[in-house]
N, C-alpha and C positions, 0 to 999 in steps of 0.2 A: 609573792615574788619567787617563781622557778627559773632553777635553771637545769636545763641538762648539760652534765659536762662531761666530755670525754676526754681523759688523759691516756697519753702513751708516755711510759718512762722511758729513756733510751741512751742515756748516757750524765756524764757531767753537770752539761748546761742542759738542758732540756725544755721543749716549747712545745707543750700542745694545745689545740684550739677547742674552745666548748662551743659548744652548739649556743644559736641565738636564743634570748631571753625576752619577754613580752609583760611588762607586770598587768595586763587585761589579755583570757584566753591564751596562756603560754602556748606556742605548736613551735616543733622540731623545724630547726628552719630545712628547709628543700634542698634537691641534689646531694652530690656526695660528699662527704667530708676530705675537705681541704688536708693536701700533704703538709704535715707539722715543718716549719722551716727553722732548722737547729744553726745559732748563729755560733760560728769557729771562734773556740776561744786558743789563747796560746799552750802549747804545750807544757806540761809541767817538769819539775825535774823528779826522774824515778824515784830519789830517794824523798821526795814529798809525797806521792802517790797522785792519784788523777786529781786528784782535787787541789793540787798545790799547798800556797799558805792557806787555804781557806778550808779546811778539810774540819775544821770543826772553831768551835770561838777560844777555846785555849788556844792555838796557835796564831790567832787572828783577833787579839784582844781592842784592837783599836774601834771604838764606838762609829756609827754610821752617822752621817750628817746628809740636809737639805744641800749643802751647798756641794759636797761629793760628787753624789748621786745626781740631783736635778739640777741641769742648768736654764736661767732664764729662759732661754732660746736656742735654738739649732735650725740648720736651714739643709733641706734634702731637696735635689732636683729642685730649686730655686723657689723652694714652699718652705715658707717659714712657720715650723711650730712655736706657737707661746704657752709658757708658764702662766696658769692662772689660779691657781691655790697650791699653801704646803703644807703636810703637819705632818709633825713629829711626837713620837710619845713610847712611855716604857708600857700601853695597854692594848697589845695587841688581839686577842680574841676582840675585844670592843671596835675592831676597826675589820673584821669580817662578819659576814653573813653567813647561817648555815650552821647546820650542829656538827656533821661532822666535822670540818675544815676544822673550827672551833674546838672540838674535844683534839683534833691531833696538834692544835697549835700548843693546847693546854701542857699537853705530857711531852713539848718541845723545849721547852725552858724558853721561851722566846722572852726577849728582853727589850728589843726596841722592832717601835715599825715607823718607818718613813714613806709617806704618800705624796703624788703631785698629780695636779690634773693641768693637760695641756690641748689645748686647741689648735687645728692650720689656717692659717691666716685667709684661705675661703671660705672658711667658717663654715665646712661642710661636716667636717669629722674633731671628735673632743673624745677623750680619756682619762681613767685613772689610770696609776699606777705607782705598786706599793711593794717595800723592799721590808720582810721583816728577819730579823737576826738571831737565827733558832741555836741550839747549841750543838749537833754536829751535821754532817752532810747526809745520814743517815736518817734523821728525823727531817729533813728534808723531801726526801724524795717520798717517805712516808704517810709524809702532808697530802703532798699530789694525790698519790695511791688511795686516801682515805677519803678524796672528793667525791661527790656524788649531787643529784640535782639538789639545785639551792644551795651552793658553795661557790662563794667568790667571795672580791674585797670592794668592803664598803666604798662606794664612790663618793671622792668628797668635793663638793659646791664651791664653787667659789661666789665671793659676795654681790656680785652682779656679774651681767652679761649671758651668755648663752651657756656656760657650764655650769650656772646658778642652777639648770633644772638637768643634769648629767644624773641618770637613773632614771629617770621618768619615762624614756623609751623604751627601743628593743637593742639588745646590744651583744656583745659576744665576750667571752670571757677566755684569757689565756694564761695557763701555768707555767713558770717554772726554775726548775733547781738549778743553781748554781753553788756549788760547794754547801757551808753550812747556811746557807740564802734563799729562801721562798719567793720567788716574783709574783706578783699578781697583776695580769691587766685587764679593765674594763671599758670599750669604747662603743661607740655609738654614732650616729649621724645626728647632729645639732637639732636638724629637726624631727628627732625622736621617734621615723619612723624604722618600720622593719625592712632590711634590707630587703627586694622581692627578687633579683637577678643574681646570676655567678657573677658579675661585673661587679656587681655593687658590692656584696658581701667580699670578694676577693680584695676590692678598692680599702674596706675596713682592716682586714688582715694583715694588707700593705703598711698602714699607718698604724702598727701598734709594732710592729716587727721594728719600725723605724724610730719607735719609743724606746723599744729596748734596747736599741742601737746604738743609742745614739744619748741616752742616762745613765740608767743606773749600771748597764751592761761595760760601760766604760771602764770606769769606777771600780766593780767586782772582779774586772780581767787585771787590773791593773795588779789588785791586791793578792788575786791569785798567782800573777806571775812573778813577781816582786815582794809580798808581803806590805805592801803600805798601799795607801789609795791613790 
């Protein structure tokens, strides 16, 4: 299981995109590597600093939840994503892949990670993605910096249907920081092949951008701007 992954760090919230992943003959997928799209969070107040309330988990003590972060459902451009598995737990290195990611989550204090995997309702594109709660914004960005091939978050299965075998293709992997918050996301096209066009690959990037959008991204602005979720 490789992956190559290329992070740029660049601010606050931060999204960059890894290279696609093959678990039979891994290869770099083709053309150039897609412009990282940094999605606008709200301004903070100076005297919080860029990172708002959420600048480390002493100021941000309230624990993360399934019901926060992921909602059943959301609907983009009249495509309805679903919720098709959740989990929750205080064992995060156990919910990534990869030694490095894993040794910098170690000497993060990480304390909770929360994952969902969701599907669009064409049942062409499925994902994870996993929110774990480091202890400052620091060892966050860290994380990212410390990735390298075969570093991402374990995809988790749901008990039937088509995200039962989520991993088993080629898929693409995207980081990123939000205050003291590691995003992880993993997607793929249901039928587990390698994306082979800009079209297609582009169409993947689209639907994960809109995961983040549209969960846990919610949720994290809220607390950054406000202090609560």
């Amino acid at each position: 299981m490789t992956v190559a992954i290329l992070f740029v760090v660049v601010a606050a919230a931060t999204l960059a995109y890894g290279v696609l992943r093959s678990p039979a003959k891994p290869k770099p997928a083709a053309g150039p590597t897609p412009t990282p799209k940094i999605t606008p969070s709200p301004s903070a107040s100076p005297t919080l600093g860029p990172y708002g309330h959420i600048g480390s988990r002493t100021s941000d003590p309230q624990p993360l939840t399934v019901a926060q972060l992921f909602p059943a459902s959301f609907t983009v451009g009249g495509q309805v994503i679903t919720r098709t598995a959740t989990a929750a737990g205080a064992r995060c290195v156990a919910a990534l892949e990869g030694a490095n990611i894993r040794s910098a989550i170690g000497r993060a204090s990480c304390n909770q990670v929360v994952r969902a995997t969701y599907i669009s309702t064409s049942g062409r594109m499925m994902g994870t993605i996993g929110v774990l709660n480091l202890s400052t914004a620091s060892h966050a960005v860290k994380a990212i910096r410390s990735a390298n091939a075969g570093d991402f978050i374990r995809q988790l299965k749901a008990k039937r249907g088509p995200t039962h075998k989520i991993g088993g293709g080629t898929g693409i992997e995207v980081a990123a920081a939000k205050g003291h918050y590691l995003i992880l996301i993993w997607a793929e096209y249901t039928n587990l092949r390698k994306p082979k066009t800009a079209a297609q690959r582009t169409a993947i990037e689209t639907f994960m951008n809109q995961l983040l959008d549209n969960t846990a991204n919610v949720s994290l602005a809220n607390r950054m701007l406000t202090g609560t979720p």
